[in-house]
C-alpha positions as CSV (number, residue, x, y, z in Angstrom):
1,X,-11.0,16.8,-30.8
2,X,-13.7,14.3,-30.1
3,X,-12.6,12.2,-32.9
4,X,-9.5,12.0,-32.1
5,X,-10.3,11.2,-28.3
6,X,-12.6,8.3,-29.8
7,X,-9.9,7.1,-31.9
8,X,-7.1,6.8,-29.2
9,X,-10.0,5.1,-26.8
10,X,-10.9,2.6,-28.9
11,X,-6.6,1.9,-29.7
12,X,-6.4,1.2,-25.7
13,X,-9.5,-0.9,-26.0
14,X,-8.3,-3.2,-28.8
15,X,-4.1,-3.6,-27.2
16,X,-6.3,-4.5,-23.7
17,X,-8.7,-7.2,-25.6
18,X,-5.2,-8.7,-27.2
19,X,-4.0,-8.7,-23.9
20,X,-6.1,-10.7,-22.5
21,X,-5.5,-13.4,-25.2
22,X,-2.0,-13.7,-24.5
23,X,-0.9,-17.0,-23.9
24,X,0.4,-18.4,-20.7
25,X,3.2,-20.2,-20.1
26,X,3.7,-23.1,-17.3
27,X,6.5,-21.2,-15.6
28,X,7.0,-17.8,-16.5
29,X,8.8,-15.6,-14.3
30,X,7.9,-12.2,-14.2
31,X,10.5,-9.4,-14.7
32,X,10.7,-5.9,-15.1
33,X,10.8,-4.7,-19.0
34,X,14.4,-4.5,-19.7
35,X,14.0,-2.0,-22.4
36,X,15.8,1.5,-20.9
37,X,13.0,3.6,-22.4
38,X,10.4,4.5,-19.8
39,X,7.2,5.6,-21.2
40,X,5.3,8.8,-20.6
41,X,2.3,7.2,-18.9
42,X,1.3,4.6,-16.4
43,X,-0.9,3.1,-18.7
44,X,1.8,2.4,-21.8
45,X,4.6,1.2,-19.0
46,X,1.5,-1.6,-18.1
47,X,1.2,-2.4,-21.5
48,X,4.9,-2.4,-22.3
49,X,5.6,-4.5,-19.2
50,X,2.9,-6.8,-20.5
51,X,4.3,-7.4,-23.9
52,X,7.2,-8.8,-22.9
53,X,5.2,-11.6,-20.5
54,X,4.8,-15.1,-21.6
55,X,1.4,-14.7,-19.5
56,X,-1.0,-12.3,-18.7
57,X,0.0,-10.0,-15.6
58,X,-2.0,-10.6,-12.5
59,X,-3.7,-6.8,-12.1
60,X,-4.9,-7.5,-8.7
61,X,-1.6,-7.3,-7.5
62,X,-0.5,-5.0,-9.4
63,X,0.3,-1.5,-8.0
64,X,2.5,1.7,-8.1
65,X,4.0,4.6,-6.2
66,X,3.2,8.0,-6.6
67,X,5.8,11.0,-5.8
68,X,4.2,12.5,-3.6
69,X,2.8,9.7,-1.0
70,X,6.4,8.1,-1.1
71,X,7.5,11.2,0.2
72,X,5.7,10.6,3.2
73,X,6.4,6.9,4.2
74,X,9.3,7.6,6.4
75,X,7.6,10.2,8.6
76,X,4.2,7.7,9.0
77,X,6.4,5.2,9.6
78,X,8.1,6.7,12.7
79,X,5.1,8.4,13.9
80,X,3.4,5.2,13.8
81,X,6.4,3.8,16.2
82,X,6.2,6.7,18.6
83,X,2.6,6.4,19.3
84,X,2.8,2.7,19.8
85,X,5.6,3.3,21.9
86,X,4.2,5.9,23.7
87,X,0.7,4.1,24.5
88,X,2.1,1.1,25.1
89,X,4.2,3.0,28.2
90,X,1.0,4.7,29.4
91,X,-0.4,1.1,29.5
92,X,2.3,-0.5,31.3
93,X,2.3,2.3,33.7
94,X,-1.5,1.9,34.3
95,X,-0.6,-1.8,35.4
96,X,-2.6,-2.6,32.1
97,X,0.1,-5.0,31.1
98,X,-1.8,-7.3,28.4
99,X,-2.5,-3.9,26.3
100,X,1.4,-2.9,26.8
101,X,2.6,-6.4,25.8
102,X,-0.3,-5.9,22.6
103,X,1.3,-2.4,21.0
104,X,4.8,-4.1,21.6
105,X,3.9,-7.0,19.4
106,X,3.3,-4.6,16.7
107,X,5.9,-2.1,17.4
108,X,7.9,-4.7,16.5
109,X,6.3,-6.4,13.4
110,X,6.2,-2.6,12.3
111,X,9.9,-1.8,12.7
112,X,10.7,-5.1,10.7
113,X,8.6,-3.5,7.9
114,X,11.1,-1.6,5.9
115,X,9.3,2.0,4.6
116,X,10.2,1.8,1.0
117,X,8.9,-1.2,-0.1
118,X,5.7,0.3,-0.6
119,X,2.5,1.0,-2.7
120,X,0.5,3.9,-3.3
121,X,-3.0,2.6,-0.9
122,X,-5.1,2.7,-4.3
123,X,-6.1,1.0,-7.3
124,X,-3.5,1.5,-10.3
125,X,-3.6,-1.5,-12.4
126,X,-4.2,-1.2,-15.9
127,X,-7.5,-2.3,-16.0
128,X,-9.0,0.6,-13.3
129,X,-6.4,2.7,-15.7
130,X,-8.4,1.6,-19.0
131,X,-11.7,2.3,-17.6
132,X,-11.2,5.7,-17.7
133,X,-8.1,7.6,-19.5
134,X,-8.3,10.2,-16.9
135,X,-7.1,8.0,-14.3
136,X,-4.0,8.0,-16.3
137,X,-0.4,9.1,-14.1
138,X,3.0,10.7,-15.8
139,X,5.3,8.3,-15.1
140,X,7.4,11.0,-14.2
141,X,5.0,11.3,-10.7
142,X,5.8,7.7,-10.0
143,X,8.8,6.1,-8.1
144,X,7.9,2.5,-9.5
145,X,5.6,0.2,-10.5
146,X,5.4,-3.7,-9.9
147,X,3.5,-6.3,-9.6
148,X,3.6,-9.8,-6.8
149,X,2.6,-13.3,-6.9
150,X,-0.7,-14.2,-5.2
151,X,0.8,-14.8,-1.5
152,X,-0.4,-18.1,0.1
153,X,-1.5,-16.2,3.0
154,X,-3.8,-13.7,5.0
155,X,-2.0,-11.3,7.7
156,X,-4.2,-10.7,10.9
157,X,-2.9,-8.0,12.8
158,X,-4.7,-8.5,16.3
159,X,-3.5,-8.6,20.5
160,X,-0.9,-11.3,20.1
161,X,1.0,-9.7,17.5
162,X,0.7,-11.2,13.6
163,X,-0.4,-14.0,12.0
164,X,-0.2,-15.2,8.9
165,X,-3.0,-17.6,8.4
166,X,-3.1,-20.3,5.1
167,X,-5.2,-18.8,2.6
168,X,-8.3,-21.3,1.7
169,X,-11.3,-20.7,-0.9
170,X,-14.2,-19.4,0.1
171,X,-11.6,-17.9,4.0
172,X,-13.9,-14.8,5.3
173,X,-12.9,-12.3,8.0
174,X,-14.8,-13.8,10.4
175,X,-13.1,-17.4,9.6
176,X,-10.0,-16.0,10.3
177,X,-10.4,-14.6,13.4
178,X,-12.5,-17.7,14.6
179,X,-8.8,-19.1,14.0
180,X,-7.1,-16.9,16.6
181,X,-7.2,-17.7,20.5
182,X,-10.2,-16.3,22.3
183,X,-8.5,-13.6,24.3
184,X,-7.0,-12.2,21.1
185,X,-10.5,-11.0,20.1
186,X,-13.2,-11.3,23.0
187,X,-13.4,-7.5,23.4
188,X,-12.8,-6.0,20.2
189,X,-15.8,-3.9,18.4
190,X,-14.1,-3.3,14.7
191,X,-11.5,-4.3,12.3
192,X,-10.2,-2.6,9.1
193,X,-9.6,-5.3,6.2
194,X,-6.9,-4.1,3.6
195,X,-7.5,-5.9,0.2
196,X,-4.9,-6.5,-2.3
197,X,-5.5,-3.1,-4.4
198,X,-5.1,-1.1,-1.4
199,X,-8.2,-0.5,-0.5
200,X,-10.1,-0.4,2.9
201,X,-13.2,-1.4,4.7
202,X,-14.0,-0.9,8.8
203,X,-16.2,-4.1,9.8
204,X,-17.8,-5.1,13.0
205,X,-16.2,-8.2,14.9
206,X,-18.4,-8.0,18.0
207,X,-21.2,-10.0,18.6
208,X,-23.9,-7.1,18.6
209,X,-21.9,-5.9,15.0
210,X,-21.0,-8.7,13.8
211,X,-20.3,-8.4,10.1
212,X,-17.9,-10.8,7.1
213,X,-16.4,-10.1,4.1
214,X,-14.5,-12.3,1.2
215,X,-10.4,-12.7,1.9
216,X,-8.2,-12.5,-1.0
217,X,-5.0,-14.0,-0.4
218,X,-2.5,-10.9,0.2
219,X,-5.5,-9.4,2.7
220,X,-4.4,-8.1,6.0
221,X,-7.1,-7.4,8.6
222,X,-6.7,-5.3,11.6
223,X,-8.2,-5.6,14.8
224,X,-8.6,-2.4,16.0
225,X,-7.8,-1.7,19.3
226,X,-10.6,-1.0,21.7
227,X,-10.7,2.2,21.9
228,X,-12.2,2.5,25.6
229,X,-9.9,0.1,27.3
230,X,-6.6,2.1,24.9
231,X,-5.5,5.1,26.9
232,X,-8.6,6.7,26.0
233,X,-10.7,7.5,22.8
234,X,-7.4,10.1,21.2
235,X,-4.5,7.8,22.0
236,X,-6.1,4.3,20.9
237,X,-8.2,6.0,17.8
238,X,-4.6,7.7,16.2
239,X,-2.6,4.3,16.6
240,X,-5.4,2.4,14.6
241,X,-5.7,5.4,12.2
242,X,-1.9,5.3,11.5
243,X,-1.5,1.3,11.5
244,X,-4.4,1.0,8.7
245,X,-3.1,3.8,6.6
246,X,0.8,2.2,7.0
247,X,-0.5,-1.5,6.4
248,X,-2.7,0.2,3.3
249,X,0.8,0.9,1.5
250,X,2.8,-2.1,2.2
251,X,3.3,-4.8,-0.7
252,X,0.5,-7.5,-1.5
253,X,2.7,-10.4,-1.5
254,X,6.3,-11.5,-0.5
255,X,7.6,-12.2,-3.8
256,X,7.7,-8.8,-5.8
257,X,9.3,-7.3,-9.0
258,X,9.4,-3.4,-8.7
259,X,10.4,-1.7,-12.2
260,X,11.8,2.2,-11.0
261,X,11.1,4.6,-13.3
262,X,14.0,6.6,-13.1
């Protein structure tokens, strides 16, 4: 049993090192294997995808959907829509009509966001596959994998609505939101960043918490809402809860090629 195990690690090892040889072409476009035979396995449908590329995938935006959280992206969706809805009344009923205008800003960027056009929020590229074959998913618990061209962009979710700022080398969190107007950030304590892979990370924006992280093009950062000045600790905490895990599944670039696996 061990053998065997040894053998079939060291076969992924050796396809992934030719992999990354594989040369590149000036203007490849990337398209879904046309070859009707799905494999069994996350891991051989990379690998298959890969063979038939002129250049090496990009595996940082890279992704998949699983079954079971695609079974849930509707129902997030229109819960997320409801509670900004529903804040944003409370607000405007308070006479606190900056915060009302705020949650309508992204009750509308959210309702252009179509639910299915989505990722699992994790990391599923090969290489996090490779690193350890029990990461490995059945196809068969998949909707669809895919992969996107680097975006020239960075989405900031924040008081007046979104922004997509020009991606630059060496762009940080705190660059970007130096980029916003003042009264889109003077009284927030926190934002979320989602990278490219999916994955999260709660900063502080304030001046007594002030913290900055690296921004990949793709990255969308969220400034929380202020939780005090939101309704009220429940109302404003769920709305940023919901918005970061609905943001976390959305697609890490505009121009995508999904490949369904059934």
């Amino acid at each position: 049993m061990y053998d065997r195990a040894k053998t079939r690690r060291q076969r992924w090892v050796a396809l992934l090192m030719a992999l990354s040889l594989w040369p590149a072409a000036a203007s490849a476009q990337r398209e879904a294997p046309t070859d009707s035979a799905m494999p069994a396995t996350l891991l051989e449908a990379w690998l298959a995808w890969q063979a038939q590329e002129q250049e090496p995938l990009d595996w940082a935006y890279s992704f998949a959907l699983r079954t079971r959280d695609a079974s849930v992206l509707d129902p997030l969706r229109a819960e997320l829509l409801g509670e900004l809805a529903s804040l944003g009344d409370t607000l405007r009923l308070m006479g606190h009509e900056p915060g009302a205008r705020h949650l309508q800003a992204w009750h509308h960027a959210v309702q252009g966001l179509p639910a299915e056009a989505a990722r699992s929020p994790e990391r599923l590229d090969l290489p996090w596959l490779a690193a350890s074959l029990r990461r490995n998913v059945p196809v068969g618990n998949l909707i669809h994998l895919g992969t996107c061209e680097p975006p020239p962009w960075v989405e900031v979710w924040g008081s007046n609505g979104v922004s997509r700022l020009p991606w630059q080398p060496g762009m940080t969190t705190a660059g970007a939101i130096a980029q916003l107007p003042a009264n889109g950030y003077r009284t927030l304590d926190r934002a979320t960043l989602i990278s490219p892979l999916g994955e999260t990370t709660t900063l502080g924006v304030a001046s007594w918490n002030r913290e900055s992280l690296p921004l990949a093009p793709g990255a969308r950062l969220v400034l929380l809402l202020p939780e005090h000045d939101m309704g009220g600790t429940l109302e404003g905490s769920l709305v940023n809860r919901l918005l970061v895990r609905f943001l976390a599944t959305r697609l890490p670039g505009d121009v995508c090629t999904l490949w369904p696996t059934r």
